[in-house]
N, C-alpha and C positions, 0 to 999 in steps of 0.2 A: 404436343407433349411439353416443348420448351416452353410455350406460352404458359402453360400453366403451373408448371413449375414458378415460373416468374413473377406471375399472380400469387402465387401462395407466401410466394417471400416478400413483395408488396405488404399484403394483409398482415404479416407477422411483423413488417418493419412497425407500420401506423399501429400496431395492437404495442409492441413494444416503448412507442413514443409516451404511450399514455401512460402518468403514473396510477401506479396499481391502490395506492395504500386509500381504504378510506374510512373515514371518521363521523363518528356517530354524533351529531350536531345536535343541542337540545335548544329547543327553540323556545324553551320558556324564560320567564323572566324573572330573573334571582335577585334578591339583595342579598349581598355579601354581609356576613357574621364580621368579618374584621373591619371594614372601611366602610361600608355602608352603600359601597354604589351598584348602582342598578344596574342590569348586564343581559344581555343573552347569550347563550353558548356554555361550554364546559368548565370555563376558567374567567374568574375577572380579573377583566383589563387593568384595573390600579394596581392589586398585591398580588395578585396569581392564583387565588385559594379557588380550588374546586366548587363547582356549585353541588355539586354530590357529596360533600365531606360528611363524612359520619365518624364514631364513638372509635377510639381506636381497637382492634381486634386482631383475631392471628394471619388474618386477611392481610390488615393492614402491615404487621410484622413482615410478612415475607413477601410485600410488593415493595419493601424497603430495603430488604436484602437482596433484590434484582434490579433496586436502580441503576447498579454499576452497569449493568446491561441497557439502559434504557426503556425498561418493561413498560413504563407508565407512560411516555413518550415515544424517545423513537430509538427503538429496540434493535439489536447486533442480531438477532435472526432474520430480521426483515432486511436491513442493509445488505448483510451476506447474500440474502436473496435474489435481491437485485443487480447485486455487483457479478452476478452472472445473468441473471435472462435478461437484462437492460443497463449495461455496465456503463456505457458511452452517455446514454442520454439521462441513468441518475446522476451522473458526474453533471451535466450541464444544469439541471434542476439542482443541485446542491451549489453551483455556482452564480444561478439566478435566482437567490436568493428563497429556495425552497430546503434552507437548509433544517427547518425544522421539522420535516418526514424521514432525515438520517442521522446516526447515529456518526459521530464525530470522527472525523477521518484519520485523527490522532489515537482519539484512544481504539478507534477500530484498529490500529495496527500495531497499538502495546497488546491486546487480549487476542489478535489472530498470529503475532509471533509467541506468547505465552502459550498459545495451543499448538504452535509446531514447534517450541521444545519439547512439552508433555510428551504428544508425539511421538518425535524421535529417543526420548527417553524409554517411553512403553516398548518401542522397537528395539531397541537396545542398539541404536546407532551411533558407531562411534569412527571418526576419520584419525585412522592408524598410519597414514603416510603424509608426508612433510607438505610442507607449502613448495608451491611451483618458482616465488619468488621468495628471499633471502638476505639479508643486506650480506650476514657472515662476517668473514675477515674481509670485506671490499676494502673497510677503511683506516683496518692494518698495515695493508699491504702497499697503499697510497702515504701511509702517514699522515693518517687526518690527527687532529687533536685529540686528548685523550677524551677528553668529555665529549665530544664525538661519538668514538669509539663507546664507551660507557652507555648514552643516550640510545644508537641503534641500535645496542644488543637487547634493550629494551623492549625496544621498535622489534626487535625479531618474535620475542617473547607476548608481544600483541598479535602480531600477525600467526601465530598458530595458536594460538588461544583462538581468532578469528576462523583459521582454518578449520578448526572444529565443532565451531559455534555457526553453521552454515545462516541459520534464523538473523542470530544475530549480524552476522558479517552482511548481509542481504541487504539490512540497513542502514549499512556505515557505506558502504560500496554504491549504496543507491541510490547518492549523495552525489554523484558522478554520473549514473544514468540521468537524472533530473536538468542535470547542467546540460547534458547532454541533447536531450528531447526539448529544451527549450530554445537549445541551436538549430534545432531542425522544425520547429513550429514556432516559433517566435511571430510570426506573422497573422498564425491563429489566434493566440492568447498572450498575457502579460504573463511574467515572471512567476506571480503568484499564485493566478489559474492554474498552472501547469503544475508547480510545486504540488499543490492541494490536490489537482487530478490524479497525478504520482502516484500521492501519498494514498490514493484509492485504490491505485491500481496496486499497491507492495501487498497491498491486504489482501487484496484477492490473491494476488502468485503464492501467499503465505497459506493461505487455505487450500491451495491446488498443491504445493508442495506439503502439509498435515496431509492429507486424502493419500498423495503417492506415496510419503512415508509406512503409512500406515495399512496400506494395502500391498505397498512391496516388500517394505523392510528394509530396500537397498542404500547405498550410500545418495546422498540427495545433490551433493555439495559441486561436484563436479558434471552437472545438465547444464544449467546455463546464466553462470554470477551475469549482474550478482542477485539472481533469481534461483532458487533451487527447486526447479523445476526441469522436468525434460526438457531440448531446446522443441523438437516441432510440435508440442503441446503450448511453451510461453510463446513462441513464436506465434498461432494461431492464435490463443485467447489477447495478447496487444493487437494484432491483426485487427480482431473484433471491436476492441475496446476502442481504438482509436477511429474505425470506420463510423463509430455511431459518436465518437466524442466532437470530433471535429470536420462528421459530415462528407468525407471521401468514400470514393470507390476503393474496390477491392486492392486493384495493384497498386493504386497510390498511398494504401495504407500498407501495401506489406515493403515496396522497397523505403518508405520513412522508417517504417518498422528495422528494418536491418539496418537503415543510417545512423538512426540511435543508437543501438551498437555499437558499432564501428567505432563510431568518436566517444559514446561513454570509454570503451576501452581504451582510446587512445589518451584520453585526458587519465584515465588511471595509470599509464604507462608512462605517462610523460612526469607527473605527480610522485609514481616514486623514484623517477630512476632523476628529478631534478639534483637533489643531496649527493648520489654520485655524480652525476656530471659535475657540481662544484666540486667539490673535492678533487677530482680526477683533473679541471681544468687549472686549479689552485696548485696542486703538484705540477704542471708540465710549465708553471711559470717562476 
C-alpha cells in the first residue's frame, strides 16, 4: 500500500515538472505586411505583428480590453493556475528564462490584491480593533523632539490605516518576509531569484486569502502577517511551494518554512522598536 502510494506521488511529481501550457505553432511561411521579412510561426521576429492579423473587428475590440489580463499571451487565469497545481516549478521556469508563458509577477500581485480588496469589501470586512503595536506617547514621555513626536503620531496613523488594509499591509510587511527567506536560502538562489519568487508566492497567499474571505466573511488580518491567510493553510501551501522551488524534502521545507518566520518577525521587531530604543538610549545620556 506504501509502495504505491509513493508511486502515485512520483508520477504526479514528473506530471507536475512538465509545463502544461501549449501553443498552436503555424508552420507556414509568412511575409510580414509591415517589414517585409519572411518568418515561420505566429509572430515576426523584426516588429512582432501577427502572421494572422486581419481587418479590425469587435473581436478585436475586446481581446484589447483583456490585454491588461494577458489574454493574447500570457494570461492571469493560466498563471493563477499554476501557481497552485505547479507553484515551485512555474517559479523556476519563469526564472530560466521561460518567462514568457507567465504572466508578470508584478502586476500579478497589483490585480490579486485588487481582488482581495473587492473581496473583503463584498464581505463587508472591516478590522474594528486597534493595532497590537503603537508608537503613542513613547516619545512624550522620553522627551524626544517635537518633530519626533509630530512624525510618529503620523507613523501611528499609517499603522492602522495598514491595520485595516490587511491586502495591503501583506505587501508592505512582506518586504521583511523576503529579507527574510533570502537569510535562510541564500545559498539556493541570488537576492533577485528569491525577491521575484516572493513576489509569486504574495500572489498566491492573496488568492487563498480572496477565497477565505469570501467563503467565510471572517476577520482575515490576524491568521498569519504578513500573509492573511489561516496559519496551517500558509504554512502548508509555502511548505509546497518551496519543496518544488528549491527541490527539498518535506521536513526540510517545513522547518525553513517556520525560519523564515521567525526572523521575518524578528527583523520587523527589531525595525520598529530601533526609533525607540534611540530615543530611550538618547534620554538615559
Amino acid at each position: 500500500m506504501s509502495g504505491n502510494i509513493r508511486t502515485w506521488f512520483r508520477q504526479l511529481n514528473e506530471r507536475q515538472q512538465k509545463r502544461t501550457l501549449k501553443v498552436n505553432y503555424s508552420a507556414e511561411e509568412h511575409i510580414c505586411d509591415c517589414c517585409g521579412t519572411s518568418f515561420c510561426g505566429n509572430f515576426c521576429p523584426q516588429c512582432g505583428k501577427k502572421s494572422t492579423f486581419t481587418r479590425m473587428n469587435l473581436k478585436h475590440a475586446a481581446t484589447e480590453c483583456l490585454n491588461f489580463l494577458g489574454y493574447d499571451t500570457r494570461s492571469v487565469p493560466y498563471t493563477a493556475k499554476e501557481l497552485f497545481w505547479r507553484p515551485g516549478y512555474m517559479m523556476r521556469d519563469y526564472l530560466s528564462g521561460y518567462s514568457q508563458f507567465y504572466y508578470s509577477p508584478f502586476n500579478m500581485l497589483v490585480i490579486t490584491t485588487l481582488f482581495f480588496v473587492v473581496a473583503c469589501w463584498l464581505r463587508g470586512l472591516h478590522v474594528d480593533t486597534e493595532p497590537q503595536f503603537l508608537y503613542g506617547d513613547f516619545f512624550v514621555r522620553y522627551n524626544a523632539p517635537e518633530w519626533m513626536v509630530t512624525l510618529f503620531a503620523k507613523v501611528d496613523d499609517v499603522l492602522r490605516w495598514l491595520h485595516q488594509s490587511p491586502a495591503w499591509s501583506a505587501i508592505l510587511f512582506g518586504i521583511f518576509y523576503i529579507i527574510a527567506s533570502y537569510l535562510v536560502f541564500r545559498k539556493r538562489m541570488n537576492f533577485v531569484e528569491i525577491f521575484i519568487s516572493q513576489v509569486f508566492i504574495f500572489s498566491q497567499m492573496q488568492i487563498i486569502g480572496t477565497v477565505y474571505a469570501l467563503l467565510t466573511g471572517s476577520e482575515v488580518y490576524y491568521n498569519m502577517p504578513p500573509f492573511a491567510v489561516p496559519i496551517p493553510l500558509g504554512i502548508a501551501f509555502l511548505c509546497y511551494d518551496y519543496m518544488q522551488l528549491f527541490q527539498l524534502g518535506f521536513w526540510a521545507s517545513l522547518w525553513r518554512t517556520i525560519l523564515s518566520f521567525v526572523v521575518g518577525y524578528l527583523l520587523i521587531l527589531l525595525f520598529m522598536a530601533t526609533p525607540m530604543l534611540i530615543v530611550k538610549y538618547t534620554e538615559l545620556l
